[in-house]
C-alpha atoms as one frame of an Amber mdcrd trajectory, in Angstrom:
protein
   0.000   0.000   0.000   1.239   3.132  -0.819   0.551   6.712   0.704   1.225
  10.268   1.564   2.435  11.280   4.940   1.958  15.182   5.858   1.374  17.077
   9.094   1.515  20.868  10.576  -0.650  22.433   7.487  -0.957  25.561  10.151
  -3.833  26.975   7.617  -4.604  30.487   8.666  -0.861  31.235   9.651   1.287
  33.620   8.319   5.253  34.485   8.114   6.436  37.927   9.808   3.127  38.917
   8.633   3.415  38.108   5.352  -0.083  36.206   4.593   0.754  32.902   3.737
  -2.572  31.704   2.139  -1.342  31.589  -1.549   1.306  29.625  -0.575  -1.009
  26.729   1.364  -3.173  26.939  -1.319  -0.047  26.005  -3.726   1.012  23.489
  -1.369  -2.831  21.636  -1.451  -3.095  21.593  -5.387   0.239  19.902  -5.062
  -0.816  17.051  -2.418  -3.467  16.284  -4.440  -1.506  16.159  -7.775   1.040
  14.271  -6.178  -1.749  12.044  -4.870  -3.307  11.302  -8.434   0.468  11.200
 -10.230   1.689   8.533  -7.442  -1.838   6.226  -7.455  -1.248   6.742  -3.835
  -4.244   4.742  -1.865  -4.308   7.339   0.876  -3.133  10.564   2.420  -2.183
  10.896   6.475  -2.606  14.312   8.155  -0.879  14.204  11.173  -2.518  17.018
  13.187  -2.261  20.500  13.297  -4.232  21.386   9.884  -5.428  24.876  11.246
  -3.018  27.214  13.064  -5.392  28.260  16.191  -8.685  26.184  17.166 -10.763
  29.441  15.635  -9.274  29.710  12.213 -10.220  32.335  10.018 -12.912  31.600
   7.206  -9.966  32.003   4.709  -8.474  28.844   6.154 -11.619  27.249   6.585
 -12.876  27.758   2.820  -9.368  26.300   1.837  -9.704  23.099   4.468 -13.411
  22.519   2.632 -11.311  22.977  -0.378  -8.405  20.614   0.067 -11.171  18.197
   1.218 -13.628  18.725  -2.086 -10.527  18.012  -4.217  -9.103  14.536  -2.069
 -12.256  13.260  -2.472 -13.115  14.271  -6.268  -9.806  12.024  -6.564 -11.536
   9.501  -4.875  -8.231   9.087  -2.650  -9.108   7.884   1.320  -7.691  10.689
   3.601  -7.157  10.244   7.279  -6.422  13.117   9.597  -5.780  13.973  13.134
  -6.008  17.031  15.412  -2.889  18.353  16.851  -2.206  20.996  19.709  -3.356
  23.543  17.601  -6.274  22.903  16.375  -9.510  22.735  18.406 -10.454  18.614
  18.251 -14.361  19.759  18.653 -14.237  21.871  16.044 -12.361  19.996  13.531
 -14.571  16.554  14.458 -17.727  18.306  13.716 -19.158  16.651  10.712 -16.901
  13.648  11.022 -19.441  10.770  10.539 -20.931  12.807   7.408 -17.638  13.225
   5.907 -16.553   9.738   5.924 -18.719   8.969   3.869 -16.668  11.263   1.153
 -13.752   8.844   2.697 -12.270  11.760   4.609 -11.724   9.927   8.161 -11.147
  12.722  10.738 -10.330  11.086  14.365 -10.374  14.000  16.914 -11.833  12.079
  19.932  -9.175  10.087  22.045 -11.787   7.801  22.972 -11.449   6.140  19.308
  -7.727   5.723  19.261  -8.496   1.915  19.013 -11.181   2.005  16.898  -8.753
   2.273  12.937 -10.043   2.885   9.278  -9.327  -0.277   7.805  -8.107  -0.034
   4.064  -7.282  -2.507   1.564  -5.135  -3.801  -1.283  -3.981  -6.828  -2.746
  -1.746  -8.178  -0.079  -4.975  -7.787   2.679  -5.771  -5.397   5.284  -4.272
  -2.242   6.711  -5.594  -0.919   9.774  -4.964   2.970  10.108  -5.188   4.100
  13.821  -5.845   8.341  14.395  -4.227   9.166  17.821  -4.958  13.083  17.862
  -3.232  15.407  20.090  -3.530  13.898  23.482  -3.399  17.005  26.685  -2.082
  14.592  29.101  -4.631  15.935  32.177  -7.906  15.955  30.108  -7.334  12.874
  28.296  -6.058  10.673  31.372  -9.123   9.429  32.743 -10.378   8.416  29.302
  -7.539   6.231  28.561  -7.171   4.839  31.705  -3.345   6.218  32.084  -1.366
   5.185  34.914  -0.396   9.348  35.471  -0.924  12.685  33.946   2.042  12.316
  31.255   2.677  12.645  27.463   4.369   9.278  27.905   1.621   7.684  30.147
  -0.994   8.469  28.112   0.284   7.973  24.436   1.296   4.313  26.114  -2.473
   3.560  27.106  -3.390   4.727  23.261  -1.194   2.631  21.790  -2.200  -0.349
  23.959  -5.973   0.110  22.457  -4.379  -0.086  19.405  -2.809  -2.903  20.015
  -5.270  -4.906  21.581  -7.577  -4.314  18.480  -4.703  -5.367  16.189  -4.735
  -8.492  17.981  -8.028  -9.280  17.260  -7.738  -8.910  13.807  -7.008 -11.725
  11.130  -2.986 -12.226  11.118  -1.089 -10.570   8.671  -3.159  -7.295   9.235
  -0.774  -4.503   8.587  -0.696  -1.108  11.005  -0.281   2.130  10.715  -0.666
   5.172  13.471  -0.896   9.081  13.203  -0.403  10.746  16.477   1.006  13.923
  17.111   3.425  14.409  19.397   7.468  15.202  20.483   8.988  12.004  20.470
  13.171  11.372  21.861  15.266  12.360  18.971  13.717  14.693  16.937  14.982
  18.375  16.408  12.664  21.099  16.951  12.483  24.367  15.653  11.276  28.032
  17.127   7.694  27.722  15.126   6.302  25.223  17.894   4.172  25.436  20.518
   5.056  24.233  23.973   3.361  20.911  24.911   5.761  20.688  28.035   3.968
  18.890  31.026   5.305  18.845  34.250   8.510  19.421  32.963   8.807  16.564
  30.649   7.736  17.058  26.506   9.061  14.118  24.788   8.278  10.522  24.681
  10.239   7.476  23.589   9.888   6.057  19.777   9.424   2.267  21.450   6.007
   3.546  22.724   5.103   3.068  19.028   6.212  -0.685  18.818   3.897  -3.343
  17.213   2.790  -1.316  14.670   4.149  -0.849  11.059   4.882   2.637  10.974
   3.965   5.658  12.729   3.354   8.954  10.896   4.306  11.514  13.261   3.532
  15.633  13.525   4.360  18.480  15.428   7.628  19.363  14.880   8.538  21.276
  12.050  11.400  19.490  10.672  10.875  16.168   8.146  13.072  13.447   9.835
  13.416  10.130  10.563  13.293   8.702  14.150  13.731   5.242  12.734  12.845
   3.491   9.672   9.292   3.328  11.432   8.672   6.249  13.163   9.546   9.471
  10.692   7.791  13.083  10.796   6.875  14.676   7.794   7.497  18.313   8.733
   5.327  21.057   7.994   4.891  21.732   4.090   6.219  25.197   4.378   8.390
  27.252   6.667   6.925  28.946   9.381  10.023  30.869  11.145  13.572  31.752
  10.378  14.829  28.453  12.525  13.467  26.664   9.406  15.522  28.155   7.003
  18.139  25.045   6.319  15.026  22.863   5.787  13.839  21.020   3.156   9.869
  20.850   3.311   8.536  17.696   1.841   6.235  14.620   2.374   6.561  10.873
   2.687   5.484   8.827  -0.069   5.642   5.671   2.222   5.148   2.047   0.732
   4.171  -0.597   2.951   5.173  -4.266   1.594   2.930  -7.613   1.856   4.818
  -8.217   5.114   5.012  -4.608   6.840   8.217  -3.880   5.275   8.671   0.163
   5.051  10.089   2.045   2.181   9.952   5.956   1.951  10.942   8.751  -0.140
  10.887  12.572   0.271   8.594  14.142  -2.508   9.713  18.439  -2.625   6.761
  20.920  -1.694   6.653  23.882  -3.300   8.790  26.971  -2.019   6.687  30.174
  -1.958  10.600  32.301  -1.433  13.877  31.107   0.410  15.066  31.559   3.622
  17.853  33.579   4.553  19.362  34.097   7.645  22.181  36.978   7.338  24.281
  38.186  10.396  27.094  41.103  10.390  28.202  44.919  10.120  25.661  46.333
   8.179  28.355  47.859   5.763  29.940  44.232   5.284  25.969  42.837   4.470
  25.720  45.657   2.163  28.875  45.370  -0.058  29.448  41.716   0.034  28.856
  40.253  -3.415  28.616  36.536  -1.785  25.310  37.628  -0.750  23.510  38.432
  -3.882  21.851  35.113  -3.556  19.869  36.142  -1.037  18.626  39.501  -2.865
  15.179  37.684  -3.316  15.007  35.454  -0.067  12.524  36.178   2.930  15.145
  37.512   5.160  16.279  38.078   8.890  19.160  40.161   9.573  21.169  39.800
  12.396  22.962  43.618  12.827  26.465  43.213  14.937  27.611  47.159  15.114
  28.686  47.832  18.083  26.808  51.128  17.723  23.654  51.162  15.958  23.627
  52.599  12.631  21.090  54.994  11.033  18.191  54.203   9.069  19.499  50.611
   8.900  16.168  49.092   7.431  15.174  51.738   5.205  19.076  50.753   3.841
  18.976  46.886   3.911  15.844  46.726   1.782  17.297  48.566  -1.081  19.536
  45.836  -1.393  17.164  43.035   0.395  13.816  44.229  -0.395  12.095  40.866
   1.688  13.292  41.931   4.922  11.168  40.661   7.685  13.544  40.558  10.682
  15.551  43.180  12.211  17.831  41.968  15.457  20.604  44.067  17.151  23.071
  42.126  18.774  25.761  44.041  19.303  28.949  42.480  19.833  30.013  42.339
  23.401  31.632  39.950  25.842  29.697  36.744  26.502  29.115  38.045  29.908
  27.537  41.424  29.155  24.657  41.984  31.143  23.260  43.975  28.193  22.737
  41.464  25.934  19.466  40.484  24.236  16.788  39.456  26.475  15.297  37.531
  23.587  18.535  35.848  22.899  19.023  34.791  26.786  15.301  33.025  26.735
  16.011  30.882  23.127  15.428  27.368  23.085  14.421  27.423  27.078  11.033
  26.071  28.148   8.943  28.036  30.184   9.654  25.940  33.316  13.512  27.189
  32.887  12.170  30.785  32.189  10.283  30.523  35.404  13.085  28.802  37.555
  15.584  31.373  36.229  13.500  34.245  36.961  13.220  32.922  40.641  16.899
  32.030  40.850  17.726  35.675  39.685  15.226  37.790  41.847  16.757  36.071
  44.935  20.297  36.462  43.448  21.384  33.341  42.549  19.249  31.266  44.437
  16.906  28.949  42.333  14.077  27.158  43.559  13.769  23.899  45.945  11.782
  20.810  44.921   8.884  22.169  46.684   8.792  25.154  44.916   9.748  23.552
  41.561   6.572  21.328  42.148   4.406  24.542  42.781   5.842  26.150  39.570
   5.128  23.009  37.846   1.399  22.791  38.165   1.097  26.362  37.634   2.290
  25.694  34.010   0.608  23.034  33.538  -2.359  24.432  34.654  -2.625  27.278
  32.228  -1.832  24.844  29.247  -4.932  22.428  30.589  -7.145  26.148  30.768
  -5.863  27.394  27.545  -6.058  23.551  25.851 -10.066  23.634  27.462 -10.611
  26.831  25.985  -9.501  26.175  22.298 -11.491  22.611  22.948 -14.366  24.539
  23.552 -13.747  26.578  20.818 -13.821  29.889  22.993
């Protein structure tokens, strides 16, 4: 069986304001063209198809859209909510649209309940594991504790159990959307930290065939069995070295995996530029980037004048303007923004205790307390979007 892995559509999202809608819409006509040109026999979402849980009705006009034109191909879609995306709102509809054979699973409660598909070698089973909130979800899985880890295991043990119950030889295959040990993220992703702890291990996917993973930004592979697609297009500067594309993944008579990275369409490079603005200006290496979507990085040690007005003569998609001047490691000056980058906000919070009571962090007590704070505005927030609010 052969199909299309994707995730992270964000649809509604833009880039440093720069409305991105064109470009999804690009992206879509070439899923489904790639769809119809590979005979593929279905196409995996892996969650986070809207970029907030109330989308705009742009984004909304191009889901019904992207839906209208999977199913004119007559091609068997099956997609998941991710962190983003309000499950309620997405799985309204559901039971009225599968009958187009687009299979949204949005409700945790049906992680062990798959679309079965099938081709010439038999059947294969499909499971949709959407975005599981670790406190909300809990009870209904039965979870042994409030965990990414905990409760992803007690999905994947539904899944299991109903794979054992079907005829042997029954192929699998899982979406779920989460942060799993060893992939690389990138600035463009939420937090789904809980209680400190974000990522789970890629064994809590064993027994199935292959798991098609979103949520982080980046297409990699985990193992030859657990990959993420990536999003189709680049949604901050930390992207700029990646290459967006799908999975075409083929799935042999016996499970066997095969995959290969099909190109999505590049609305404009990246370009990440860092220096004295006098050297960005005159340096002829650079011309390359004259068209790119670009940050600049400014190192004077004294800021110059007009310095955007004068970088977009030369790099007229300027979207990004740092100052970072260059000082001593240790300067107490430097940028606050820099200081926070690539910390979670348990660190944030822990630092900013640590520093008001000069130099003295927090005890396990008080981490505990900081803790369920966090995690208790990502359960409200994670309600909210639920509830569509």
């Amino acid at each position: 069986m052969r199909f299309l892995h994707t995730s992270d559509w964000h649809l509604g999202r833009s880039f440093h304001r720069v409305d991105l809608l064109g470009a999804q819409r690009a992206f879509v006509e070439h899923l489904v063209r790639t769809a119809r040109e590979h005979s593929v026999d279905a196409v995996l979402v892996a969650g986070d198809v809207y970029d907030r849980a109330v989308p705009p009705l742009a984004a909304v006009e191009l889901f019904d859209e992207a839906l209208h034109r999977l199913a004119g191909i007559g091609v068997p879609t099956v997609m998941i909510s991710g962190n983003h995306d309000s499950a309620r709102r997405l799985g309204v509809g559901a039971g009225l649209i599968e009958r187009a054979g687009i299979h949204l699973r949005t409700d945790p409660a049906g992680c062990g309940t798959p679309v079965v598909l099938a081709d010439e070698h038999g059947d294969v089973a499909f499971y949709g594991l959407p975005y599981l909130e670790p406190a909300l979800v809990k009870d209904t899985l039965g979870a042994r504790a409030a965990g990414h880890a905990a409760v992803l295991e007690a999905a994947m043990d539904r899944v299991r159990a109903d794979l054992a119950a079907r005829p042997p030889g029954t192929r699998s295959v899982v979406l779920a959307h989460a942060f799993v040990t060893g992939g690389a993220a990138s600035d463009s992703e939420r937090d789904i930290t809980v209680g400190g702890v974000a990522a789970v291990p890629p064994e809590t996917f064993g027994g199935v065939d292959y798991a098609a993973l979103g949520h982080l930004h980046g297409c990699q592979t985990i193992n030859d069995r657990v990959r993420y697609s990536g999003s189709p297009l680049a949604y901050s500067f930390s992207e700029a070295d990646h290459r967006k594309t799908m999975w075409l993944v083929e799935l042999g008579a016996d499970g066997g995996v095969t995959a290969e990275r099909v190109d999505c369409p590049v609305p404009r490079p990246l370009a990440r530029l860092r220096g004295r603005l006098d050297e960005l200006l005159e340096d002829p290496a650079l011309e390359r980037h004259e068209e790119s979507w670009t940050e600049v990085t400014l190192t004077d040690s004294v800021r110059p004048q007009e310095p955007m007005a004068r970088l977009v003569r030369r790099f007229p998609h300027v979207l990004s303007l740092v100052f970072e001047p260059d000082r001593a490691p240790e300067d107490a000056l430097a940028s606050y923004a820099q200081r926070l980058r690539g910390r979670s906000d348990q660190q944030i919070a822990e630092d900013f205790v640590a520093h008001v009571r000069g130099g003295h962090g927090p005890d396990e007590r008080e981490r505990a307390v900081l803790t369920e704070a966090l995690d208790a505005v990502r359960v409200e927030r994670a309600e909210r979007e639920g509830a569509g609010r």
